[in-house]
SEDO-450490 format. One record per residue (C-alpha): residue in three letters; x, y, z. Coordinates in steps of 0.1 Angstrom, whole numbers. Layout:
N
{residu->ala X->X Y->Y Z->Z}
...
END
This chain:
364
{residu->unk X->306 Y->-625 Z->555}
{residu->unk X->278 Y->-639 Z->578}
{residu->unk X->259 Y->-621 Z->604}
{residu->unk X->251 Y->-625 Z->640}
{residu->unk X->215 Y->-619 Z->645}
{residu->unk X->214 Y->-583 Z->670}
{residu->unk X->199 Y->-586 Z->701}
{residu->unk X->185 Y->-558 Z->719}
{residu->unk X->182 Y->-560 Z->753}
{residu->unk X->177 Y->-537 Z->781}
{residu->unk X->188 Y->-549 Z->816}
{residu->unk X->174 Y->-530 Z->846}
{residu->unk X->210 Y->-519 Z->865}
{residu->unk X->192 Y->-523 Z->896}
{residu->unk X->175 Y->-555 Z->895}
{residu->unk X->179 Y->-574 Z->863}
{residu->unk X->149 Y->-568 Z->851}
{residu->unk X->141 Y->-560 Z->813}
{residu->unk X->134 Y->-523 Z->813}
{residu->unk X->106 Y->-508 Z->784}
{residu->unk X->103 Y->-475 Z->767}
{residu->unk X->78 Y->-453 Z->786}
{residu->unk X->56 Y->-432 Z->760}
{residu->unk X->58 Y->-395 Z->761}
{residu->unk X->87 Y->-393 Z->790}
{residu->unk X->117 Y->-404 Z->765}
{residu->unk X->131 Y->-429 Z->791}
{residu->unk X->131 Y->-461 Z->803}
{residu->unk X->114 Y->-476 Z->833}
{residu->unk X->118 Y->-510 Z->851}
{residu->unk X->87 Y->-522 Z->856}
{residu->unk X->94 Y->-545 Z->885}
{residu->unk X->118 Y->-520 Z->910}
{residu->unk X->107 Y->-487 Z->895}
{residu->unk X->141 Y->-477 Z->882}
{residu->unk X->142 Y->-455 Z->854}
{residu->unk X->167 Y->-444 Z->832}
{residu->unk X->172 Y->-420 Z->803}
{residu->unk X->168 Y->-427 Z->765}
{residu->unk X->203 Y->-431 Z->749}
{residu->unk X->213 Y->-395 Z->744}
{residu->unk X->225 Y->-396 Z->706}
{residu->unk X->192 Y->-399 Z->701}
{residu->unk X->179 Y->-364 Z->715}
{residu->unk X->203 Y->-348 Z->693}
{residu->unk X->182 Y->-339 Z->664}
{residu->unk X->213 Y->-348 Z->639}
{residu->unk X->199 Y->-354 Z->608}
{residu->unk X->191 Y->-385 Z->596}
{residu->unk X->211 Y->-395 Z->559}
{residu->unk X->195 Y->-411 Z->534}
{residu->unk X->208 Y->-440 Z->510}
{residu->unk X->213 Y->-439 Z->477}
{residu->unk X->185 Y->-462 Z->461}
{residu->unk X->203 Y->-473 Z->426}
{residu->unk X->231 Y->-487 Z->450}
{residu->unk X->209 Y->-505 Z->468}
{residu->unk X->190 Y->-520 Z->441}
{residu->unk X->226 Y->-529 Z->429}
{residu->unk X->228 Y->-548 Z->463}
{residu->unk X->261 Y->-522 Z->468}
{residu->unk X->248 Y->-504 Z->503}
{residu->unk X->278 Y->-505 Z->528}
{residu->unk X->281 Y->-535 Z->552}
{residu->unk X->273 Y->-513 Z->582}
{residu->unk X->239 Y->-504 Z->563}
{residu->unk X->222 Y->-543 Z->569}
{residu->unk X->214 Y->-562 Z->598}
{residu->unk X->206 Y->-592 Z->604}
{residu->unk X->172 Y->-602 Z->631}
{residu->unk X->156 Y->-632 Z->642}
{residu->unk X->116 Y->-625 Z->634}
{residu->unk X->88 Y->-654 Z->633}
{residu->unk X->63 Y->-655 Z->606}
{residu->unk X->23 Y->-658 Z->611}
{residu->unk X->9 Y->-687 Z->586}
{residu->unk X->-24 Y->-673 Z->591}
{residu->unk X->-14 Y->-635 Z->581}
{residu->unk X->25 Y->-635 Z->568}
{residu->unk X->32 Y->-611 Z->598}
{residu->unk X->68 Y->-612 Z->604}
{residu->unk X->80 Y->-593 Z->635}
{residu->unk X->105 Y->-602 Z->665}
{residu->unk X->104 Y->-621 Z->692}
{residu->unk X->122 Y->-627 Z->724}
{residu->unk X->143 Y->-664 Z->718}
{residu->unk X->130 Y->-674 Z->758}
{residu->unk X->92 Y->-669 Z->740}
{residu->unk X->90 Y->-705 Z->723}
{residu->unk X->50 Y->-702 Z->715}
{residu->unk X->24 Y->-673 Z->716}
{residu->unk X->-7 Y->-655 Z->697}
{residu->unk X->2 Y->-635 Z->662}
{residu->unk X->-4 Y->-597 Z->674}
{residu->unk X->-19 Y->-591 Z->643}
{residu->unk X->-47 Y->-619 Z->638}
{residu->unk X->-44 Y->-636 Z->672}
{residu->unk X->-34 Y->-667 Z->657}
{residu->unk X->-14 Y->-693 Z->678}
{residu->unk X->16 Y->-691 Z->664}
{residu->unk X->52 Y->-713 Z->674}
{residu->unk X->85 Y->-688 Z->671}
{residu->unk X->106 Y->-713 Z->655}
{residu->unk X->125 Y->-680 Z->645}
{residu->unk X->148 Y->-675 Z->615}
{residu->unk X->176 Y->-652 Z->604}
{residu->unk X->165 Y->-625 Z->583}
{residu->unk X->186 Y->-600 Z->567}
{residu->unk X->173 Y->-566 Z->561}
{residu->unk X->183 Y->-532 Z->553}
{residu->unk X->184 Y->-512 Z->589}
{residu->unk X->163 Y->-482 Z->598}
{residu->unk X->175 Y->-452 Z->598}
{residu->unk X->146 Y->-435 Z->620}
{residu->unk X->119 Y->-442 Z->644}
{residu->unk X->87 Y->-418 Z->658}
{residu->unk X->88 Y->-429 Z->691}
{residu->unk X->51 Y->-439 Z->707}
{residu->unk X->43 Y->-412 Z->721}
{residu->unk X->3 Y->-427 Z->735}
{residu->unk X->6 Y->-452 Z->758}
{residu->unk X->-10 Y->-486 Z->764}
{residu->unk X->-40 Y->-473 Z->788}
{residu->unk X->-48 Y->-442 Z->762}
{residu->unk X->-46 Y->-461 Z->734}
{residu->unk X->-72 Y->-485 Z->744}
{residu->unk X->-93 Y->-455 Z->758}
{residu->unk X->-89 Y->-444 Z->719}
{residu->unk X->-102 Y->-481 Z->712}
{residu->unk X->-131 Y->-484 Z->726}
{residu->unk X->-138 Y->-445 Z->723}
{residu->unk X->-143 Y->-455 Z->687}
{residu->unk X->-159 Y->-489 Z->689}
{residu->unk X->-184 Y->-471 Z->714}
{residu->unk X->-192 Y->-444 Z->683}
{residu->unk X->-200 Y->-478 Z->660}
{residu->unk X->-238 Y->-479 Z->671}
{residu->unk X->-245 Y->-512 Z->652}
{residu->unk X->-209 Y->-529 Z->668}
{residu->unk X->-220 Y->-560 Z->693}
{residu->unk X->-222 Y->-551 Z->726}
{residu->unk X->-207 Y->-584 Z->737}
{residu->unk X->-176 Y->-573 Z->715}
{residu->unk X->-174 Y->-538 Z->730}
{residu->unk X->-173 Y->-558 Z->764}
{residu->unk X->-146 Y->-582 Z->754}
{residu->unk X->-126 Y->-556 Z->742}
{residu->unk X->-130 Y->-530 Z->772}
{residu->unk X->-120 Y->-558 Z->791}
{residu->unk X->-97 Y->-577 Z->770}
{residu->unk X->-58 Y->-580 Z->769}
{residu->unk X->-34 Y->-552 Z->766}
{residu->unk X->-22 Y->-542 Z->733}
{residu->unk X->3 Y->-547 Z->714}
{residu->unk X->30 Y->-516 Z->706}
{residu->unk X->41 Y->-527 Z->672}
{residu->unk X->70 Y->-502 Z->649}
{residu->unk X->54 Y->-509 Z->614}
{residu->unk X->80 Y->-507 Z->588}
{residu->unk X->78 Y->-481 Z->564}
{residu->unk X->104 Y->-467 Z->532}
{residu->unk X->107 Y->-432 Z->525}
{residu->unk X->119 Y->-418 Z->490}
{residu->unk X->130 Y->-386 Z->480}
{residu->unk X->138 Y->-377 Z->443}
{residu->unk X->140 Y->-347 Z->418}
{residu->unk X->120 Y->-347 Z->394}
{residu->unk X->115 Y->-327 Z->363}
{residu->unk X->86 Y->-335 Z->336}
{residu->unk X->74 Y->-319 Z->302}
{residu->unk X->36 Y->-324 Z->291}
{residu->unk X->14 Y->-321 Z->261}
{residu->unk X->-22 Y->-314 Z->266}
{residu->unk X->-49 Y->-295 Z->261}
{residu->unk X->-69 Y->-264 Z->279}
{residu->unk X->-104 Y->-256 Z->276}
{residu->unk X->-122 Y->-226 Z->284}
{residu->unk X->-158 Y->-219 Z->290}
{residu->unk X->-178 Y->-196 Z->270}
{residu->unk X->-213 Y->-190 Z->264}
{residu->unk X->-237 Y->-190 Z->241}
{residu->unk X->-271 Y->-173 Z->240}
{residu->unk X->-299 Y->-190 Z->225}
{residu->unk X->-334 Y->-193 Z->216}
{residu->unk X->-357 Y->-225 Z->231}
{residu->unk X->-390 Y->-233 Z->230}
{residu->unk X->-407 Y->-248 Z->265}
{residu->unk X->-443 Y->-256 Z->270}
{residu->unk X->-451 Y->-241 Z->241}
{residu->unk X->-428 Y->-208 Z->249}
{residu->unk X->-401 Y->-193 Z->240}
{residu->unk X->-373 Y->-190 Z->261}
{residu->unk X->-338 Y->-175 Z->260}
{residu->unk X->-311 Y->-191 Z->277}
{residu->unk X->-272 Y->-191 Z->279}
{residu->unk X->-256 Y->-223 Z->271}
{residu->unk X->-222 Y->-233 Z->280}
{residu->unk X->-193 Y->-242 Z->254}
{residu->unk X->-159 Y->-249 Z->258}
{residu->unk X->-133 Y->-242 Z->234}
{residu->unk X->-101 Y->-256 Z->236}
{residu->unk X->-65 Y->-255 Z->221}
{residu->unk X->-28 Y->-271 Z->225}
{residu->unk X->-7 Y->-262 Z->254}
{residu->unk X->26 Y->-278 Z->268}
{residu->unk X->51 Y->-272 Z->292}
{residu->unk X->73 Y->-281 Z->322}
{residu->unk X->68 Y->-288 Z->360}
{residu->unk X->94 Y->-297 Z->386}
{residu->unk X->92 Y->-310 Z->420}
{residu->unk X->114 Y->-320 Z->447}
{residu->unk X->97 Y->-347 Z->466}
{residu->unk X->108 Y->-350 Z->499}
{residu->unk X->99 Y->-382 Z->522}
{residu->unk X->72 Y->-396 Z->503}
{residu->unk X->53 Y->-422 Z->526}
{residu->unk X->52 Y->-460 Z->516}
{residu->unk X->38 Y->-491 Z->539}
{residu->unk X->65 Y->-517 Z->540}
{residu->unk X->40 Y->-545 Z->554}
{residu->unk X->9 Y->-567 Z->544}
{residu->unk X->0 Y->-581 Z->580}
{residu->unk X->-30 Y->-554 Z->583}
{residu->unk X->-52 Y->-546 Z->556}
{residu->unk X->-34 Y->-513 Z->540}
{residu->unk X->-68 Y->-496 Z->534}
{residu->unk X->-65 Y->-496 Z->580}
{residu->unk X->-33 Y->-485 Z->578}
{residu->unk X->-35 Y->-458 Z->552}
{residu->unk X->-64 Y->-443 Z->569}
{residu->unk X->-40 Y->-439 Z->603}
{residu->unk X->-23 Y->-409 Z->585}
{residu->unk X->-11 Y->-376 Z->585}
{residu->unk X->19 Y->-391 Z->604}
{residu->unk X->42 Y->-362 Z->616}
{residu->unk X->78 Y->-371 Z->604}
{residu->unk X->91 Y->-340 Z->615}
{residu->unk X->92 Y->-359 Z->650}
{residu->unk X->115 Y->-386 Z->632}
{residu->unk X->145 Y->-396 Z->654}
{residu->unk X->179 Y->-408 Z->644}
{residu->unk X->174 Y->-448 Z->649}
{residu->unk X->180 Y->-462 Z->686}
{residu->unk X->169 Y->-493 Z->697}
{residu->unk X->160 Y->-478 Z->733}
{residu->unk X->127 Y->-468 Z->718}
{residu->unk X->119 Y->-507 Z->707}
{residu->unk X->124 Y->-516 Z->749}
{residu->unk X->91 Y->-533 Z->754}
{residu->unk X->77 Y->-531 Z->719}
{residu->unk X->82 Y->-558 Z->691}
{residu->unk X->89 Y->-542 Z->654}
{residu->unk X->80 Y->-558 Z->624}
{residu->unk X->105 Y->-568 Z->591}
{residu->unk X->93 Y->-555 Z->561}
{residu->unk X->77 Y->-575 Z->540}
{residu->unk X->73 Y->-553 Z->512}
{residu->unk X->108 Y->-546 Z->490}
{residu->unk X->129 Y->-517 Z->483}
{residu->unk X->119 Y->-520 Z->448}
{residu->unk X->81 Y->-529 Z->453}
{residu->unk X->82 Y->-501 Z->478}
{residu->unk X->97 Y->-477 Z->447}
{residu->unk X->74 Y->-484 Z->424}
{residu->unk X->44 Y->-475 Z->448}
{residu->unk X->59 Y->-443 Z->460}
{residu->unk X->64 Y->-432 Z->421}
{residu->unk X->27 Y->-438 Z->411}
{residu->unk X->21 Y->-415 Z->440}
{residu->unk X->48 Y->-394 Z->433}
{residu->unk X->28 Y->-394 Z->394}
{residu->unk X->-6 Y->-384 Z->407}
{residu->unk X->10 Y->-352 Z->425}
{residu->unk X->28 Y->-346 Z->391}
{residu->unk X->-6 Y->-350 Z->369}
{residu->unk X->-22 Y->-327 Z->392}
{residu->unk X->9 Y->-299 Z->388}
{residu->unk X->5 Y->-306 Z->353}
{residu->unk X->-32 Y->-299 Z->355}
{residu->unk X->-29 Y->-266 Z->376}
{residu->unk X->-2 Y->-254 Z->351}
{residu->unk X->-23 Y->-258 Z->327}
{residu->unk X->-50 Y->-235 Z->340}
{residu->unk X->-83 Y->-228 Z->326}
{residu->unk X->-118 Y->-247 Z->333}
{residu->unk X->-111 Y->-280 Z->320}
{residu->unk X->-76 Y->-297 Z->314}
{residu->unk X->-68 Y->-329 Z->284}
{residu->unk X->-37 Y->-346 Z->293}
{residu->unk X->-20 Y->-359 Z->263}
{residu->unk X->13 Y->-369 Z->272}
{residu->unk X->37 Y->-369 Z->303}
{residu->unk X->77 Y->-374 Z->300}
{residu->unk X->93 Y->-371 Z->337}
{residu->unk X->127 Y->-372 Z->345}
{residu->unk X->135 Y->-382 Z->376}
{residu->unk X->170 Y->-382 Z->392}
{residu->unk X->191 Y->-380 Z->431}
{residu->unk X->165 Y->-408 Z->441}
{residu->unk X->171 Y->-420 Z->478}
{residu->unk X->154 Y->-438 Z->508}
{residu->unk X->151 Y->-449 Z->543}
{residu->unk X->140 Y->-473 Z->562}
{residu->unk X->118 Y->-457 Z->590}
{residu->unk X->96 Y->-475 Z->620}
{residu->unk X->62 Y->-459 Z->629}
{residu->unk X->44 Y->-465 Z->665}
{residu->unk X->12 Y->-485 Z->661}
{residu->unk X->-13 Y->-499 Z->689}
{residu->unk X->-30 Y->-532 Z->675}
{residu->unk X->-58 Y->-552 Z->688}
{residu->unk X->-69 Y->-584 Z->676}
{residu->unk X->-97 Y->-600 Z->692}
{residu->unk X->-110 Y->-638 Z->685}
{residu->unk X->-153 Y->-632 Z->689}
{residu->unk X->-177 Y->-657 Z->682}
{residu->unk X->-152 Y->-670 Z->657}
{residu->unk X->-144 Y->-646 Z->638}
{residu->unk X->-110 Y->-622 Z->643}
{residu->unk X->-115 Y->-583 Z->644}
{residu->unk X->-84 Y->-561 Z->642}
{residu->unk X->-79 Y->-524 Z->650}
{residu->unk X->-53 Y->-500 Z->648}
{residu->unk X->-44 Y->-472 Z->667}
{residu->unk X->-20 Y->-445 Z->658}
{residu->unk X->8 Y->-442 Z->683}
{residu->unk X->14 Y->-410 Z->677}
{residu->unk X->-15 Y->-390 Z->673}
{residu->unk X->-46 Y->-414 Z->689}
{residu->unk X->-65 Y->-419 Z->654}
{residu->unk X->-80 Y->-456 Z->650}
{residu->unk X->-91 Y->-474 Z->624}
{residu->unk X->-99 Y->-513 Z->620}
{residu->unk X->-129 Y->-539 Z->608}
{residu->unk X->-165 Y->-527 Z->619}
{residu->unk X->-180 Y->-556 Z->636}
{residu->unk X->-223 Y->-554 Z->632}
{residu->unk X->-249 Y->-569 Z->651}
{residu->unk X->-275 Y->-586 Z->632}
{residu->unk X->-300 Y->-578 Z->659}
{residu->unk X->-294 Y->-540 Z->662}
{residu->unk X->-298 Y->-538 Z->626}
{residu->unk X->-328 Y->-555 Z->624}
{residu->unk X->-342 Y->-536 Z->656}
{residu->unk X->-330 Y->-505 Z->631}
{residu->unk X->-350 Y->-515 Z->601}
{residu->unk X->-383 Y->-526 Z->628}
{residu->unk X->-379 Y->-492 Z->638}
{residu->unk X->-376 Y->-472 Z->610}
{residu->unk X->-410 Y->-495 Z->600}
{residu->unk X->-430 Y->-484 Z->629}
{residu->unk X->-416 Y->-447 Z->625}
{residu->unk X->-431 Y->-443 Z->586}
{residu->unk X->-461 Y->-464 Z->597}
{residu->unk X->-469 Y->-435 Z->623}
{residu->unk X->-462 Y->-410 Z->596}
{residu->unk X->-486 Y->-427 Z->573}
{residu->unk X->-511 Y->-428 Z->598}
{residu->unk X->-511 Y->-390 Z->606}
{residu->unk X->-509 Y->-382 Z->573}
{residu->unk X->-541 Y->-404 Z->561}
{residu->unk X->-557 Y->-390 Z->594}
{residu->unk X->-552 Y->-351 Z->587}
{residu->unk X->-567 Y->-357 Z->549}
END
């Protein structure tokens, strides 16, 4: 059965006007009368939010009610996809600040089940912007300039999955402890004794279990993930039941990354965690892993959205993105360098060990 693609929209009940999430109050304000209005109260309630059952939706079985369907555009520059309003027929990728024509399409999608709310908004997130470019001593000044008094951000919900599982895993290995020797050497024609380490080491095994309980995955490619990675600790505990109040004046990206690609990333961080359980069990002063059979079972998932500020700036040619987390304030993004300031840098540091070299030639 087809799908109608879901609009949200949020009507001001005073003027008409389309109303926007407000950062850190929890409600909506209208923009052009003032009006303001509170966040849908379901929300509030701290119900928890129920995970899906990952085999049935690998098996493309999740209940009806469980996928939507949402019109998105997609960057040929970057392969952002996020959402755009239909009236919007042209505008700038927020992710690369390419020129981009919304000649939107239907995708279907798996919905999300829960959203950290921004909780920065525009104005502190690009003080947190150019707090950090400011720190970047070798950064252009004309960039630092463009961006203190550049556009506004854009508020972008970056999809993300989040898997639980149970997991249980038996392990072969090895465990060495250090001992020492004492011995006799000869040095510059002396003899010395000295204590030499050794490690002996014999066969273990054993089992480790762990419940793993919303491990993190990035469900996009638009930004470099070594930008977004770096954003974190996120703090889920503040995840809400899903309401699309909070997306009022902010776009949210589609995922681009799949349930199962997503999987398959959260076990081989899920397997670290394991191999350093392993290792801790273990014990001792050195640890030889030989062989590691986990069991793994009650997997599940969710599709969450996390807050992100983004900048992308066009200078001299070249695009520079950064990231701010919506949340907490952290910001990461390209480092931009001045040729001149580094070679000012490297003049200076010439002079400085000239002047050394002088003194020291002088005081011989």
């Amino acid at each position: 059965m087809s799908q109608t693609p879901v609009e949200h929209r949020f009507p001001c009940h005073q003027c008409g006007a389309d109303m926007r999430f407000e950062p850190g109050a929890d409600r909506l304000i209208c923009d052009f009368c003032g009006n303001t209005e509170a966040v849908e109260k379901g929300a509030f309630t701290g119900e928890a939010i129920r995970e899906l059952d990952f085999e049935a939706a690998i098996r493309d079985q999740l209940p009806q009610a469980e996928i939507e369907v949402t019109r998105n555009v997609d960057c040929q520059n970057c392969g952002a996809s996020f959402e755009f309003d239909e009236s919007i027929h042209s505008a700038e990728c927020p992710f690369c600040a390419t020129p981009v024509v919304t000649d939107t399409g239907a995708h279907r999608q798996i919905k999300p089940k829960g959203v950290v709310p921004f909780a920065l908004s525009e104005p502190q997130a690009h003080e947190a912007m150019n707090a950090w470019l400011g720190s970047l001593w070798f950064a252009p000044n004309g960039l630092r300039e463009y961006a203190r008094k550049g556009r506004k951000m854009n508020g972008i919900y970056v999809p993300y999955w989040t898997f639980d599982a149970d997991t249980k895993t038996q392990y072969t290995g090895q465990r060495g402890d250090d001992y020492y020797e004492t011995q006799t050497v000869v040095r510059d024609g002396k003899r010395e004794t000295v204590q030499v380490r050794k490690t002996r080491w014999h066969n273990v095994s054993g089992r480790v279990a762990r419940f793993f309980d919303d491990v993190l995955v990035l469900a996009s490619r638009s930004l470099p993930k070594k930008y977004t990675d770096a954003l974190q600790p996120w703090d889920l505990s503040a995840l809400l039941p899903y309401s699309a109040d909070f997306l009022a004046g902010f776009r949210a990206e589609g995922y681009q990354v799949d349930l199962s690609d997503g999987y398959t990333e959260g076990r081989q961080i899920m397997d670290a965690i394991i191999l350093r359980d392993i290792k801790f069990d273990i014990g001792g002063d050195h640890q030889r892993v030989s062989s590691v059979n986990t069991t793994i079972k009650d997997v599940t998932f969710k599709h969450i959205l996390l807050p992100v500020w983004l900048a992308a700036y066009k200078y001299r040619g070249k695009s520079y993105r950064f990231v701010v987390n919506g949340q907490t304030g952290k910001v990461q993004g390209e480092r931009p360098y001045s040729a001149w300031k580094i070679a000012f840098a490297v003049i200076l540091g010439l002079i400085a060990a000239g002047i050394v070299g002088y003194i020291a030639a002088q005081n011989q």
